[in-house]
N, C-alpha and C positions, 0 to 999 in steps of 0.2 A: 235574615241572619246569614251573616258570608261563611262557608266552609272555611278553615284556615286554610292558608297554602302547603304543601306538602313539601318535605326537604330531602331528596338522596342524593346522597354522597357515600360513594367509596373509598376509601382509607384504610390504611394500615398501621394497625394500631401499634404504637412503638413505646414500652414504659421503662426508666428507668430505673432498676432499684440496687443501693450499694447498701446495705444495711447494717453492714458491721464497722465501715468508716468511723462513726461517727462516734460510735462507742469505745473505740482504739485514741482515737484524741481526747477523747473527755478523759478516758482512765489510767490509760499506760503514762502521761504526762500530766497530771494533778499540778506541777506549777507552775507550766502555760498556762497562758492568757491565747484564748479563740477568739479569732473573728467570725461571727456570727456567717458574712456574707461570704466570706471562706470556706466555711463549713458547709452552706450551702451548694459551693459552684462543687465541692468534693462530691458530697453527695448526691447532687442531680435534684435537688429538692425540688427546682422550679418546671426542669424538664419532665421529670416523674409526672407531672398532671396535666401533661397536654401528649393532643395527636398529632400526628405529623401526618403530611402526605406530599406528595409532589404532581404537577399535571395531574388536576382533577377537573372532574366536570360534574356540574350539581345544575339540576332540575325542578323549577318551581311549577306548580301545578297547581286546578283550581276546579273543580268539580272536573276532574278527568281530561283537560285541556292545558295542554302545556301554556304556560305564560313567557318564561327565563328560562334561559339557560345561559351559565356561568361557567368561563374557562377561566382557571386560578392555575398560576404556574407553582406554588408551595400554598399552600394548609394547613392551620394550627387552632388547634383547639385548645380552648382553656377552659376545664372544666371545673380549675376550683375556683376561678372567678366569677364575681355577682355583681353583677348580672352576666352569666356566661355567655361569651362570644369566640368568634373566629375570627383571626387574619389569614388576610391574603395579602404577602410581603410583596410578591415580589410581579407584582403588575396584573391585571383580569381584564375579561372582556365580555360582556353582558349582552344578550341579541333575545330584545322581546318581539312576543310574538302575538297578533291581533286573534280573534274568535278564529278565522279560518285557517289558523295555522301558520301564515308567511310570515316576516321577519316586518316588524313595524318600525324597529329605532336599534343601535346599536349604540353601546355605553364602553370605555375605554378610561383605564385610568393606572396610575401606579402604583395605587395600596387602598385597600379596604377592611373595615370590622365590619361584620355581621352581628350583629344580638339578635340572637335566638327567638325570644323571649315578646322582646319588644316589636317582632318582625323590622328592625329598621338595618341598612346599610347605610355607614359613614365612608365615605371615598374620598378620598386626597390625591392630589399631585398629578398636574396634566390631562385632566378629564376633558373626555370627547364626546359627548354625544351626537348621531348624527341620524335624524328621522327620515323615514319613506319621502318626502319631499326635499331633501337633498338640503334643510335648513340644519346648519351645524353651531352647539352652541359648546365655548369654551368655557372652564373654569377651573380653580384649583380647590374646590370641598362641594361637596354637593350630598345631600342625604336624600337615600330612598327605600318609604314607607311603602312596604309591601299590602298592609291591610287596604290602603287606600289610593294604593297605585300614584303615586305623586313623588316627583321628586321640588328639595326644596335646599336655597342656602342662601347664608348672607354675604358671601365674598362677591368682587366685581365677577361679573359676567361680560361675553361679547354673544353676539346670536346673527352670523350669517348668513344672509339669503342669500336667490341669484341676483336678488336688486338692492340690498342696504346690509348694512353693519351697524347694529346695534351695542351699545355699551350701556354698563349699566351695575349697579350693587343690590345684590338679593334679589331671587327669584324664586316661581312657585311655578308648576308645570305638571302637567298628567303625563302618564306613564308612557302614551304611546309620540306624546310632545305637538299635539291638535292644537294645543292651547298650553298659552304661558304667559306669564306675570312679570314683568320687571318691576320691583317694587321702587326701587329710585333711579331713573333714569337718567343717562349722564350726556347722551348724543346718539344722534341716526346719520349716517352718512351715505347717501346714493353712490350705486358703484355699477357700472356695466359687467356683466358677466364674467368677463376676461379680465377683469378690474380689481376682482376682491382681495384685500391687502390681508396679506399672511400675521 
C-alpha cells in the first residue's frame, strides 16, 4: 500500500471580502436591473475563494524521500472548486529526483492545474522534459499522475536522442523517463550529434 505523497507549500493567504457592496445595489436602486457578473467582479466573489502566492516552491515526498520539487512563478488556489485544484499561470519547472537523492529528469512548461485530490498534474504549453541521459522529449499537454509516477498524453510528441528524432501522437512514460511508449508512431530520423534539428 503506497503512503500518499506529501504537499508543502508556502502562501500567503489573501481574501477578499466587500460585504456591503452588494446590499447597497440590490436596495438603494430597487429599479435597476444588475448584472449578475457585475455584481460579482464588484464584489470579488470569485477572488474571495482562492490563494494567491507568487514564486513558490512545493515539495513532493514519499516515505521521507524527496521525489519533486516544483518552482511556480504565481499560485492559485481554488478552494471552492470540485474537484479542487491549483494553477500555475504563469510558467513551472519540475526537477525529480531518483531514491539517492540526484536530479533524474527535469519538466518545463507554461501552465499547469494540479488536483489535489486525484494527485494528477495537467501541463500545457511548450513542455520540455529532459532526463539523466540527455533524451529530450517535446510536447504541448502532457499529464502527471503522481500515485503511479507516469506521465501520459495524446497530443503529437518529438523525443530526441544523441542519434534520432522521434515523432509521434500520444505517449505513456515513467516518471524518471527509463521507459516510454509512443502510442502512434509517425517517423524516426537518424541524426549525428551536431545534427539534431531544433
Amino acid at each position: 500500500m503506497n503512503k500518499p505523497l506529501s504537499l508543502l507549500y508556502h502562501f500567503q493567504r489573501t481574501r477578499i471580502v466587500i460585504p456591503g457592496i452588494l446590499f447597497i445595489c440590490l436596495f438603494s436602486a430597487p429599479s435597476c436591473k444588475n448584472d449578475p457578473k457585475k455584481i460579482d467582479e464588484l464584489t470579488g466573489k470569485s477572488k474571495a475563494q482562492q490563494d494567491r502566492a507568487i514564486d513558490v516552491t512545493i515539495l513532493y515526498s514519499q516515505y521521507g524521500k524527496l521525489k519533486a520539487r516544483l518552482f511556480a512563478h504565481e499560485f492559485i488556489r481554488n478552494e471552492s472548486a470540485r474537484p479542487q485544484y491549483i494553477d500555475m499561470k504563469k510558467g513551472l519547472k519540475v526537477e525529480f529526483f531518483n531514491d539517492s537523492g540526484v536530479v533524474d529528469n527535469t519538466l518545463t512548461g507554461d501552465y499547469a492545474r494540479y488536483y489535489e485530490q486525484e494527485q494528477n498534474v495537467l501541463i500545457r504549453g511548450n513542455i520540455v522534459v529532459v532526463s539523466k541521459k540527455k533524451e529530450q522529449l517535446n510536447t504541448e499537454e502532457l499529464v502527471w499522475n503522481q500515485k503511479i509516477m507516469k506521465f501520459y498524453t495524446e497530443k503529437a510528441v518529438r523525443i530526441t536522442t544523441p542519434t534520432q528524432v522521434t515523432y509521434g501522437d500520444g505517449l505513456e512514460a515513467n516518471q524518471d523517463f527509463s521507459w516510454y511508449q509512443i502510442k502512434n508512431l509517425k517517423g524516426i530520423v537518424q541524426v549525428n550529434k551536431n545534427e539534431v534539428p531544433q
